[in-house]
N, CA, C and O of each residue as an XYZ file, in Angstrom:
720
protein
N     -23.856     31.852     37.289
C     -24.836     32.369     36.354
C     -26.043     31.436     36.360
O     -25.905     30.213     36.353
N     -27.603     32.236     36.379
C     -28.732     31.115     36.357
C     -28.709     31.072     35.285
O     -28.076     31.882     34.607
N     -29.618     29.797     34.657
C     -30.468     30.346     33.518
C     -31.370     30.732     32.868
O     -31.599     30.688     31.660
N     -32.105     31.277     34.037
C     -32.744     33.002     33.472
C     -31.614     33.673     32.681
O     -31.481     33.928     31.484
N     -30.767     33.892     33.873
C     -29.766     35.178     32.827
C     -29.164     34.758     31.453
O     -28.829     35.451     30.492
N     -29.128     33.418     31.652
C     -28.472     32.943     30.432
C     -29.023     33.291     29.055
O     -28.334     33.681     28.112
N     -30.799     33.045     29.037
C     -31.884     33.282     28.310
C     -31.603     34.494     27.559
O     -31.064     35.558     27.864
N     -32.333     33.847     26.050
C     -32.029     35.006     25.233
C     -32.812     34.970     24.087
O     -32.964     33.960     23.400
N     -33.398     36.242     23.832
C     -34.461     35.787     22.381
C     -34.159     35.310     21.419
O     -32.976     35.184     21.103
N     -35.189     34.898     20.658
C     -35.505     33.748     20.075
C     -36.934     34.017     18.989
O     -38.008     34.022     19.590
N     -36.988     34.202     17.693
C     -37.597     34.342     17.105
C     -38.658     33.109     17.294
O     -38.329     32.014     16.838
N     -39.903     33.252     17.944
C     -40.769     31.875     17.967
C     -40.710     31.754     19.614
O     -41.779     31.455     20.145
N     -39.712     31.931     20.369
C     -39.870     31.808     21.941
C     -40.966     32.141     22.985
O     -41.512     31.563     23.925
N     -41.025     33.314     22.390
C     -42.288     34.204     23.546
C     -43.415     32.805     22.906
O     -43.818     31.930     23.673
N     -43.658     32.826     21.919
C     -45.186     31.900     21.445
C     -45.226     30.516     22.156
O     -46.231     29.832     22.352
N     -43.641     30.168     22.587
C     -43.908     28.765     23.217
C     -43.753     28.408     24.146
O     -44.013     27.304     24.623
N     -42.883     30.089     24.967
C     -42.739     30.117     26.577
C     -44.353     31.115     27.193
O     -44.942     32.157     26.906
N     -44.517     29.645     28.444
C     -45.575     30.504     28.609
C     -45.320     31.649     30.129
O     -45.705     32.730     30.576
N     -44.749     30.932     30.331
C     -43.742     31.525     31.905
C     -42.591     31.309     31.864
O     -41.919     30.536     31.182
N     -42.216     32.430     33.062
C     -40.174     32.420     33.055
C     -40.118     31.278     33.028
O     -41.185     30.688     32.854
N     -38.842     30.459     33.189
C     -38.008     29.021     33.116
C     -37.933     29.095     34.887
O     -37.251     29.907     35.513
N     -38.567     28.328     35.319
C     -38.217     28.435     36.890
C     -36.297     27.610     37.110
O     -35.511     26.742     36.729
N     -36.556     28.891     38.115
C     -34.906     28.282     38.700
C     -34.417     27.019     38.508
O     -35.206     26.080     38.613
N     -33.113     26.785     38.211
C     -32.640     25.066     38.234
C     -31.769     25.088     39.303
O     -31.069     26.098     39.378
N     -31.611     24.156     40.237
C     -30.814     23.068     40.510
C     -29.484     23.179     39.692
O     -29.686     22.562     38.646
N     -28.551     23.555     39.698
C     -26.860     23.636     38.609
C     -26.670     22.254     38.857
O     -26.310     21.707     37.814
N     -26.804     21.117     40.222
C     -26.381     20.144     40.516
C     -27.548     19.115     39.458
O     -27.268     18.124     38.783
N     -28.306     19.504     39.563
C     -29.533     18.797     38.501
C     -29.062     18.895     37.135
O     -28.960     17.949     36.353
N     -28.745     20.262     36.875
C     -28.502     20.437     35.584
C     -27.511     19.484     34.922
O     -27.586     19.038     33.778
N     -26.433     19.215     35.971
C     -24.887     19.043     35.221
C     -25.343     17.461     35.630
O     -24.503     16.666     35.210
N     -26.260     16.925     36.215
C     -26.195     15.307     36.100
C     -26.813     15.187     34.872
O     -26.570     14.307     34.046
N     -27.722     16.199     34.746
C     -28.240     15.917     33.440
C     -27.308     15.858     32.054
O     -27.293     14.957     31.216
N     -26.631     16.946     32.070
C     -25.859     17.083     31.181
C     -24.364     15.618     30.818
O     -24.077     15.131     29.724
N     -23.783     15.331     32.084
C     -22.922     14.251     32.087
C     -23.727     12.798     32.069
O     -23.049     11.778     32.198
N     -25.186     12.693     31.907
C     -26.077     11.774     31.135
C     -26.243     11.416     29.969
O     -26.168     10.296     29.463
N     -26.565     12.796     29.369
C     -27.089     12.862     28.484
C     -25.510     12.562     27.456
O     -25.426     11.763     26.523
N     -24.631     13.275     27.872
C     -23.324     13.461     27.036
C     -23.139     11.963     27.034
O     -22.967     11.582     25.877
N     -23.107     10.834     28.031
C     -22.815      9.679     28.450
C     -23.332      9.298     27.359
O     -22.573      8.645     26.643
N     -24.485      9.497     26.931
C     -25.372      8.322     25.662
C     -24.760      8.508     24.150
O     -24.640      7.705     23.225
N     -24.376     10.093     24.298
C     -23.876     10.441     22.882
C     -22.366      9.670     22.664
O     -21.723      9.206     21.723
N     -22.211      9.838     24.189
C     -20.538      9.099     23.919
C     -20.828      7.355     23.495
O     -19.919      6.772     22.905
N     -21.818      6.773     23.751
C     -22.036      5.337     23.418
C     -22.598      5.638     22.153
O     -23.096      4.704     21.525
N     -22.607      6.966     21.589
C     -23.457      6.275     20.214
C     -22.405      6.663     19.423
O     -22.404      6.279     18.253
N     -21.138      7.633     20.001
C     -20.048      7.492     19.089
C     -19.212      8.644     19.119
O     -18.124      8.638     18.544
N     -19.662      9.691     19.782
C     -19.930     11.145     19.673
C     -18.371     10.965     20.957
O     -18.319     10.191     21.912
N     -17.163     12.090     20.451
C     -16.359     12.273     21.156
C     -16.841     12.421     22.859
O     -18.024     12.670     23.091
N     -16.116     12.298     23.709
C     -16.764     12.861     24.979
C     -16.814     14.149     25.161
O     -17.845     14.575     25.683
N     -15.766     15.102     24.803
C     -15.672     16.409     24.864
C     -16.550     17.059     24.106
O     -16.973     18.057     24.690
N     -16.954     16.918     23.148
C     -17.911     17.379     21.915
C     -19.294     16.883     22.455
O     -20.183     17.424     21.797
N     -19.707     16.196     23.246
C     -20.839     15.455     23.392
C     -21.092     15.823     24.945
O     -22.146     15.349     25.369
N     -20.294     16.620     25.940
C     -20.407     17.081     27.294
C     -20.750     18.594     26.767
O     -21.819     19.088     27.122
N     -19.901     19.305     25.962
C     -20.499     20.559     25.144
C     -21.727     20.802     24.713
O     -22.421     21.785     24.970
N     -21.958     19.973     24.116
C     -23.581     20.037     23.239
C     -24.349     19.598     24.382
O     -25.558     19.827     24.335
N     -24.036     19.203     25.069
C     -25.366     18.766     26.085
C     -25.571     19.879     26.709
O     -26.630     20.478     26.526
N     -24.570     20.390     27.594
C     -24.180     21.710     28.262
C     -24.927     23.096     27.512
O     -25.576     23.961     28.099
N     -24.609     23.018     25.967
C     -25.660     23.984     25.241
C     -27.182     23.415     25.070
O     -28.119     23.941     25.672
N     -27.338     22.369     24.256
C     -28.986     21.959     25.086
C     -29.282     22.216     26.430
O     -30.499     22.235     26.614
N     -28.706     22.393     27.302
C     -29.152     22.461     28.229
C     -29.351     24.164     28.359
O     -30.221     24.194     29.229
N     -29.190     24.976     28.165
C     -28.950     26.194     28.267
C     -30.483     26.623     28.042
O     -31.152     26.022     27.203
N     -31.130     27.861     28.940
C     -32.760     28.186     28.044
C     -32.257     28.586     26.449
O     -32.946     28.193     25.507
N     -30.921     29.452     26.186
C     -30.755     29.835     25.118
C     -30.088     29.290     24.230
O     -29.643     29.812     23.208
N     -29.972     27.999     24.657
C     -28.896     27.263     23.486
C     -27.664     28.106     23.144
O     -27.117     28.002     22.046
N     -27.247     28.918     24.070
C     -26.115     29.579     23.541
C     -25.156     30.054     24.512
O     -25.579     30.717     25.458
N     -23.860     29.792     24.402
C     -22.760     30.323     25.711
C     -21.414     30.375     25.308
O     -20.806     29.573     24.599
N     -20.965     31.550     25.912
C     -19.195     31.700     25.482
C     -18.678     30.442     25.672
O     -19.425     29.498     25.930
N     -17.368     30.305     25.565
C     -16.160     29.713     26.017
C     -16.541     29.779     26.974
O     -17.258     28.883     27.419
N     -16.196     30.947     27.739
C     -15.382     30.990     29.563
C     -16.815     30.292     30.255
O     -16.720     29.426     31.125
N     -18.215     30.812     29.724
C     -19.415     29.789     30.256
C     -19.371     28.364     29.922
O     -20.157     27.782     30.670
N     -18.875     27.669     29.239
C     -18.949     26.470     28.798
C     -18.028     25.931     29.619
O     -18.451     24.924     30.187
N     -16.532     26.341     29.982
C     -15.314     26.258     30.753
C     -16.161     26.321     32.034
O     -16.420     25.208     32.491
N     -16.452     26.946     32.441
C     -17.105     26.857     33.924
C     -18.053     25.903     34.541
O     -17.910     25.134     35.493
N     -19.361     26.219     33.526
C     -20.412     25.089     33.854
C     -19.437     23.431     33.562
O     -19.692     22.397     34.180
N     -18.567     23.534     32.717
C     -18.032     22.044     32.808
C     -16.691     21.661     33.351
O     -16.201     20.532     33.322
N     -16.211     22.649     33.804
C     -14.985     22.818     34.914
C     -13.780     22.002     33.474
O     -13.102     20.980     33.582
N     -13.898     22.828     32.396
C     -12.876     22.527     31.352
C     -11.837     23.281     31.013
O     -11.527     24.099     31.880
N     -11.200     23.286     30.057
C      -9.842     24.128     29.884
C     -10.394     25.077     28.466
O     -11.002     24.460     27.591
N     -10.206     26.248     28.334
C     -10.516     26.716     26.983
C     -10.109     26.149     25.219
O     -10.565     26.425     24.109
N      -9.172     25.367     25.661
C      -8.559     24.188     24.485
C      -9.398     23.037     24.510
O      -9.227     22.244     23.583
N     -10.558     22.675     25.646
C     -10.803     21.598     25.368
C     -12.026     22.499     24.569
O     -12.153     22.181     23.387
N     -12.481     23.037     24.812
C     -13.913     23.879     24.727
C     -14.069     24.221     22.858
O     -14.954     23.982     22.037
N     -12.826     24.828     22.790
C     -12.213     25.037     21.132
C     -12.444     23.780     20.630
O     -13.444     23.493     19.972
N     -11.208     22.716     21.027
C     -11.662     21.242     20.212
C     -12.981     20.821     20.098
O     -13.186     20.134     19.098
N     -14.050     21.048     20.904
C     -14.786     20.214     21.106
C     -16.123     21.118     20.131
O     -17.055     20.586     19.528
N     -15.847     22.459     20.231
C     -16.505     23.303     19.343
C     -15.983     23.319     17.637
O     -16.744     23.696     16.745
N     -15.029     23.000     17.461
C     -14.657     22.878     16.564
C     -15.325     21.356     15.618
O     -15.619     21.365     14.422
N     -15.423     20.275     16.468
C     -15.740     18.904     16.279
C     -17.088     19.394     15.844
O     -17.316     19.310     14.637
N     -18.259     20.019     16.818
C     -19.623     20.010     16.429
C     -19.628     20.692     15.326
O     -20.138     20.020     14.430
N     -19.304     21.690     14.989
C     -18.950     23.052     14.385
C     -19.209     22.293     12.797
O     -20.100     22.680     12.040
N     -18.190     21.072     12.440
C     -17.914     20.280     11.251
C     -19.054     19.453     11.037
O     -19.457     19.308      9.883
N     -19.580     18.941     11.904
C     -20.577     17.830     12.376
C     -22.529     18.498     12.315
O     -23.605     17.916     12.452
N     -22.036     20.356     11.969
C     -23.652     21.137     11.619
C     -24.578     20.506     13.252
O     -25.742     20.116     13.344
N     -23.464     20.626     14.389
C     -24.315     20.622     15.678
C     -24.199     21.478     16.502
O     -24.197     21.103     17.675
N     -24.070     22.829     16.234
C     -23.479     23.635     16.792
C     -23.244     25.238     15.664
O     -23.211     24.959     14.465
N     -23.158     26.126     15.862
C     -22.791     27.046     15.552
C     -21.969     28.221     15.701
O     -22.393     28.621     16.785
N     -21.010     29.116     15.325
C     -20.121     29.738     16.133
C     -20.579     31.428     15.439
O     -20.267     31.992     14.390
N     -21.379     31.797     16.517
C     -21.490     33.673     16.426
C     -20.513     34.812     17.415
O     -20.054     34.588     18.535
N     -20.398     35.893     16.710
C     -20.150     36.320     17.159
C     -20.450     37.874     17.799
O     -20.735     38.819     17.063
N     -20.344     37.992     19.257
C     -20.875     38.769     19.926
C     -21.084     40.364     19.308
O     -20.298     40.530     18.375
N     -21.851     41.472     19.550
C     -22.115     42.401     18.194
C     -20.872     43.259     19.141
O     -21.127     43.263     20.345
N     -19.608     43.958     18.750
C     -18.869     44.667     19.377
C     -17.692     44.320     20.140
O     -16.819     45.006     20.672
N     -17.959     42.703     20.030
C     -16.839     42.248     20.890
C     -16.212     41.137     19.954
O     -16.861     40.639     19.034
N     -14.956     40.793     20.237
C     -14.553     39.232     19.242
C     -14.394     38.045     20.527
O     -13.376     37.353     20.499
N     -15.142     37.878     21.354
C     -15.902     37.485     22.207
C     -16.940     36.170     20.782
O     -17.276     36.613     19.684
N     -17.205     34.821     21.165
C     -17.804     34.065     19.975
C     -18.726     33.496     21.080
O     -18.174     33.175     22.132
N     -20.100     33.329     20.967
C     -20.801     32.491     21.652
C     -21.193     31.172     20.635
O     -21.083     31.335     19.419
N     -21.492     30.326     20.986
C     -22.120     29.038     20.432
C     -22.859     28.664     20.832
O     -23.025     28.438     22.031
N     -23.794     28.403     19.670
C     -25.567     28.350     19.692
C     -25.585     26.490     19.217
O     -24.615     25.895     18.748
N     -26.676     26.004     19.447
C     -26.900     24.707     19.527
C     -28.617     25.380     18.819
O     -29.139     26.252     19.514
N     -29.199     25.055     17.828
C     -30.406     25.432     16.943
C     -31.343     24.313     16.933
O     -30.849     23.315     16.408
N     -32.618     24.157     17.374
C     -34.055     23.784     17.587
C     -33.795     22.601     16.509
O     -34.118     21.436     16.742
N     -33.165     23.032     15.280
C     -32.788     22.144     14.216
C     -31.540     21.339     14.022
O     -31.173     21.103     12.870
N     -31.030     21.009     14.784
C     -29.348     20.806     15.211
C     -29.711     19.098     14.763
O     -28.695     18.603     14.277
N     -30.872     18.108     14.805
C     -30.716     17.172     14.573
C     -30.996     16.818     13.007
O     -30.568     15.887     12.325
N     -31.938     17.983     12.657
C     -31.680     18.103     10.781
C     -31.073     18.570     10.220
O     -31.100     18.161      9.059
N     -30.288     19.486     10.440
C     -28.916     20.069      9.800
C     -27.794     18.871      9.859
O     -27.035     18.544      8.947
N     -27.920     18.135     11.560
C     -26.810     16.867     11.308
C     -27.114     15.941     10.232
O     -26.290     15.562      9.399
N     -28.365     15.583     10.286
C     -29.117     14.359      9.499
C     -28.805     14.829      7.961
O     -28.296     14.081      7.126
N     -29.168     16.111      7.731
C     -29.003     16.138      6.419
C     -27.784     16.585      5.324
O     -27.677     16.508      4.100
N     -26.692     17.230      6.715
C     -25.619     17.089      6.012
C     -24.583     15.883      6.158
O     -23.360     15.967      6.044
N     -25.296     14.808      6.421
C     -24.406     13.805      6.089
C     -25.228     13.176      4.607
O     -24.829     12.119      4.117
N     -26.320     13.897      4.021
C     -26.572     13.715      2.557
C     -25.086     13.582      1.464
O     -24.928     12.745      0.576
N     -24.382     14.389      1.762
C     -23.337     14.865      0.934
C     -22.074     13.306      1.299
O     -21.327     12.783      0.473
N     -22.173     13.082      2.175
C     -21.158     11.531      2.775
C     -21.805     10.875      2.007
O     -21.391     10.725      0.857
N     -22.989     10.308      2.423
C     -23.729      9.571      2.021
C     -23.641      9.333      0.136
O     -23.187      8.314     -0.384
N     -24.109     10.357     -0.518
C     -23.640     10.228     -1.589
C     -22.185      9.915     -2.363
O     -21.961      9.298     -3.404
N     -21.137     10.712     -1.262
C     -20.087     10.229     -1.931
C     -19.888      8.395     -1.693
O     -19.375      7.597     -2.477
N     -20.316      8.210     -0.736
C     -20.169      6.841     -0.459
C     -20.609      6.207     -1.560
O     -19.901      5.356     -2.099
N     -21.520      6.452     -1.917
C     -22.337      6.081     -3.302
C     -21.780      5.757     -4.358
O     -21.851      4.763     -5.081
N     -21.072      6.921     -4.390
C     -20.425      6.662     -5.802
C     -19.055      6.224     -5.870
O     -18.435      6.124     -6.929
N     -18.453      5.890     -4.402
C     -17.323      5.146     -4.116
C     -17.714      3.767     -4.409
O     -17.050      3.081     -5.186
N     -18.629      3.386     -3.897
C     -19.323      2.098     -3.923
C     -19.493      1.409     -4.822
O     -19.332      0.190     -4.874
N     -20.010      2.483     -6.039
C     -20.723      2.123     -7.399
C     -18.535      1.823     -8.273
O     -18.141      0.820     -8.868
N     -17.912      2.800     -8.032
C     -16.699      2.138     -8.402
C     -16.244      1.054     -8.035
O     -15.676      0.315     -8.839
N     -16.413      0.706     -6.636
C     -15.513     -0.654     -6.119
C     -16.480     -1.755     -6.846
O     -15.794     -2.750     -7.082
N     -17.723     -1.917     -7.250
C     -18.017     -2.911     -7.893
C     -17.862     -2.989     -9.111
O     -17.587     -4.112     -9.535
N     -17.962     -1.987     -9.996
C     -17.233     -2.311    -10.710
C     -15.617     -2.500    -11.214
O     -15.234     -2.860    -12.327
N     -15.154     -2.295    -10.542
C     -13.573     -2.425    -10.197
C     -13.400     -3.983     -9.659
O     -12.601     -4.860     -9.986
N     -14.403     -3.964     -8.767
C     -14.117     -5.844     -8.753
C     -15.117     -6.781     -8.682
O     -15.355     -7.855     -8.130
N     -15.723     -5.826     -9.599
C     -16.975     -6.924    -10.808
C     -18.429     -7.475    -10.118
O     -18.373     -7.868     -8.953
N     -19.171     -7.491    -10.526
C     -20.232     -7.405     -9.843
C     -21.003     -8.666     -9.331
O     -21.890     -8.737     -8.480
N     -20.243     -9.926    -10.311
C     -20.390    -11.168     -9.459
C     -19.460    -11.704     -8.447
O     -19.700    -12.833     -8.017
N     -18.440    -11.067     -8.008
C     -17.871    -11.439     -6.978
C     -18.203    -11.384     -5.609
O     -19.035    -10.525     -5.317
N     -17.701    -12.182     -4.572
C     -18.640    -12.167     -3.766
C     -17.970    -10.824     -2.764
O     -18.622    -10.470     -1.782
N     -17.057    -10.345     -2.992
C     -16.586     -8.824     -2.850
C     -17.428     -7.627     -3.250
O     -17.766     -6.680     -2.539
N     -17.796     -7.933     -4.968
C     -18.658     -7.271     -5.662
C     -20.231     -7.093     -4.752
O     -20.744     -6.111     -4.215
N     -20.600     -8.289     -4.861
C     -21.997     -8.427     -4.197
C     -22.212     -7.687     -2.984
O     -23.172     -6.956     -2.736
N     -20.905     -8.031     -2.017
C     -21.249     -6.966     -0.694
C     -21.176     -6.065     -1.186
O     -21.601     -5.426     -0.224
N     -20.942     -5.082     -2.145
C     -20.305     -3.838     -2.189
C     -21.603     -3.360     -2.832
O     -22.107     -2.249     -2.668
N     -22.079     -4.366     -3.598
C     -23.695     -3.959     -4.123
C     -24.760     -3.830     -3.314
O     -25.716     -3.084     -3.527
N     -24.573     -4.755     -2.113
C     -25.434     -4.781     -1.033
C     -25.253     -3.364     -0.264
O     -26.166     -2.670      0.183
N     -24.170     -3.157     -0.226
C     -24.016     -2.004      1.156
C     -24.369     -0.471      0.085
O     -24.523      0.675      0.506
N     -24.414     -0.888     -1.201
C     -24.779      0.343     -1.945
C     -25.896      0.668     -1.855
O     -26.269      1.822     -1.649
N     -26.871     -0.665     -2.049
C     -28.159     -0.271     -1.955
C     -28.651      0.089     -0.547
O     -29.591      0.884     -0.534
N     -28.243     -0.300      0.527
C     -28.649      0.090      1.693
C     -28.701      1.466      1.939
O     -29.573      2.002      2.622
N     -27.259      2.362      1.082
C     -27.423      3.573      1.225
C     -28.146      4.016      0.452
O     -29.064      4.750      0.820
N     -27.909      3.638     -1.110
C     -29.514      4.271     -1.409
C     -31.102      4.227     -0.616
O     -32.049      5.001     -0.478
N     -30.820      3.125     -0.292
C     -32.629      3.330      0.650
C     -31.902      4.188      1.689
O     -32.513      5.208      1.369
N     -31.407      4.448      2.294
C     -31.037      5.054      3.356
C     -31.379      6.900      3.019
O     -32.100      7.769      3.510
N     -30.515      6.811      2.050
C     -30.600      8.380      1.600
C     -32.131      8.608      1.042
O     -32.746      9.601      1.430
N     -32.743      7.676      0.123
C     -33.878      8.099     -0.053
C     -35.310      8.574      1.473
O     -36.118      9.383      1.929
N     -34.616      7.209      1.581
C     -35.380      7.266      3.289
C     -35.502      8.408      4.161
O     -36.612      8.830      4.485
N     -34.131      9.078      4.668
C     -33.932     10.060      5.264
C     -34.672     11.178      4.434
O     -35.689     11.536      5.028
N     -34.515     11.689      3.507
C     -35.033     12.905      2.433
C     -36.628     12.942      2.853
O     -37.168     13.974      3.252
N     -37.471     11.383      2.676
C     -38.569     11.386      2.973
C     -39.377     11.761      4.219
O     -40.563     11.971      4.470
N     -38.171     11.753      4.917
C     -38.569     11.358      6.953
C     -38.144     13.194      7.302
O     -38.374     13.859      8.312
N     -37.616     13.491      6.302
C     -36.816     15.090      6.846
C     -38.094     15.978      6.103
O     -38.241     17.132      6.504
N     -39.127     15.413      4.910
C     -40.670     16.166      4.644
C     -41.320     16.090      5.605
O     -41.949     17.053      6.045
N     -41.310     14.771      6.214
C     -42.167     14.283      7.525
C     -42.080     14.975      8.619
O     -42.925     15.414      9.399
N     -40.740     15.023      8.567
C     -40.348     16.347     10.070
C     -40.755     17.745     10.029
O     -41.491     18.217     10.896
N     -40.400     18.277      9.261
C     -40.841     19.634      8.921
C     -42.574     19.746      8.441
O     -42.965     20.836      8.022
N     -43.138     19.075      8.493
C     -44.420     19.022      8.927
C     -45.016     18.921     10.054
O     -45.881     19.657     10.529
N     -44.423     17.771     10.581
C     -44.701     17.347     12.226
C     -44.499     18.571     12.973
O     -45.462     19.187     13.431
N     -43.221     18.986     13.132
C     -42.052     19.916     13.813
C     -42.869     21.519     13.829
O     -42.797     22.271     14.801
N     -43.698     21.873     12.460
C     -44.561     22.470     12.539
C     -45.416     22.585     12.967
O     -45.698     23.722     13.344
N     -46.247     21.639     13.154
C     -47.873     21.456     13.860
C     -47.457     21.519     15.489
O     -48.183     21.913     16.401
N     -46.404     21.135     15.568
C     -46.353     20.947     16.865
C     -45.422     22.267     17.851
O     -45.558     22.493     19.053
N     -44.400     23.042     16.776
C     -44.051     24.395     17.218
C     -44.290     25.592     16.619
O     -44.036     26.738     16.991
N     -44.812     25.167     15.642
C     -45.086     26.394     14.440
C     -43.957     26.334     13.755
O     -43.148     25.412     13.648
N     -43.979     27.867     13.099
C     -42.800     27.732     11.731
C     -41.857     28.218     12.691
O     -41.964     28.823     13.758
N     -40.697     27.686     11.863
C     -39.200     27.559     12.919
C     -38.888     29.149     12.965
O     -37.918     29.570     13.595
């Protein structure tokens, strides 16, 4: 399968494609892809979950069955499940399904790095208020306490931080593709 055929509309696409996607290289593609997966795996990101998502970034349509994902990565349909399942939790990834068939493709979204970013808001906070217990649970001049005050506030700037940088994006992200 190229990916021309792969290609698939896209509310906003026609405005930012100005010509077809010229032919790829599959051998280009998949170094790219076992690269790119390579970095996610050093930043923490399972390997299977992180050869997937690359494999869908890589796609013109951000989107491909199973049995396409199994192929382009010469995988087993169990790894494809696990590894869809991992992004799936992780808001990097999405699971639709085909109109008529129970056939599921998975989409990888233009926004896949602010949906991640911002649903770890909800961690983030609980951490918060885990945090805000362990010091007081073991008191706030201890030097237990103190780290626990330290690593609290980090997430507060952290969370405030992110909230601010995710206005910033959706401004930027605009000027530079239009509205999503």
């Amino acid at each position: 399968m190229t990916e021309r055929a792969d290609r698939a509309e896209r509310p906003g696409a026609a405005d930012r494609q100005t010509s077809p996607a010229p032919e790829r290289d599959p051998e280009t593609v998949s170094r790219f892809v076992e690269h790119f997966a390579a970095q996610l795996v050093e930043a923490g990101v399972p390997r299977m979950p992180a050869r997937v998502f690359a494999a869908l970034l890589a796609s013109d349509s951000g989107t491909l069955t199973s049995a396409e994902l199994g192929e382009r990565l010469r995988i087993s349909p169990a790894a494809v499940s696990g590894a869809v399942r991992y992004l799936a939790q992780v808001h990097m990834v999405s699971r639709e399904r085909e109109p008529g068939s129970r056939r599921e493709r998975y989409r990888v979204h233009g926004d896949q790095w602010y949906e991640a970013l911002t649903s770890r808001e909800a961690v983030i906070k609980r951490w918060e208020h885990a945090l805000r217990e362990g010091v007081d649970s073991l008191g706030a001049s201890t030097p237990a306490g103190l780290r626990l005050a330290e690593t609290l506030a980090f997430f507060e700037f952290v969370d405030t931080e992110v909230a601010a940088m995710m206005v910033r994006w959706r401004a930027r992200r605009e000027e530079l593709f239009g509205s999503p």
